[in-house]
C-alpha positions, -999 to +999 in steps of 0.1 A: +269-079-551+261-105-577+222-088-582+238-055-591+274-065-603+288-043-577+324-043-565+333-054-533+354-029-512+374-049-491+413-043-485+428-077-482+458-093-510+439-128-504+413-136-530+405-166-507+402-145-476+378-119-500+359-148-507+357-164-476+347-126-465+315-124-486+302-159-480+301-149-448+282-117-458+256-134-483+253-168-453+243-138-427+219-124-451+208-158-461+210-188-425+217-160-398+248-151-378+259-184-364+261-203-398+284-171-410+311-171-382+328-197-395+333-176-430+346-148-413+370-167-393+382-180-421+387-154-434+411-140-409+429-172-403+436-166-443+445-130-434+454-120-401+449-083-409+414-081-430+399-057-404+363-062-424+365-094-418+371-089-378+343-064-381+319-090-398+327-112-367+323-089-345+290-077-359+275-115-361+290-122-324+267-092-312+237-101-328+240-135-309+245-117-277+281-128-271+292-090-262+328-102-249+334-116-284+321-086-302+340-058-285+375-082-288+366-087-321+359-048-329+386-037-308+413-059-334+387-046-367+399-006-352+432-016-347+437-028-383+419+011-396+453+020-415+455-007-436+418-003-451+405+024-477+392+055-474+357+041-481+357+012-454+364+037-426 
């Protein structure tokens, strides 16, 4: 995002939950999936319904082999589909 100035598509009225949202993103990228759950649960506690950040969790809970996690985690991220944009889908 910063490297190309590129907006983030992320459907969420919570600047602090968007930023929360992508530290977790660039921490993944950066230290791995454990030191980037606590972003995304942040995230969530700041907005209940950011289904991107549910789906972050869920994708850094697979990777660490917790599948229970993942799929509850997923399962919320599909629920919440209405409320994001076209382009998150």
């Amino acid at each position: 995002m910063e490297k190309f100035d590129a907006p983030v598509e992320a459907t969420t009225p919570s600047l602090e939950a968007l930023q929360a949202y992508s530290m977790g993103g660039r921490t993944r990228r950066r230290k791995g999936d454990a030191d980037a759950i606590p972003f995304f649960k942040r995230a969530i506690e700041l907005d209940p319904d950011f289904a991107l950040a549910y789906a972050g969790l869920s994708l850094a809970y697979f990777n660490l082999n917790q599948a229970g996690l993942a799929a509850e985690n997923a399962t919320k991220a599909y629920e919440l589909r209405d409320r994001v944009s076209e382009r998150e889908r």
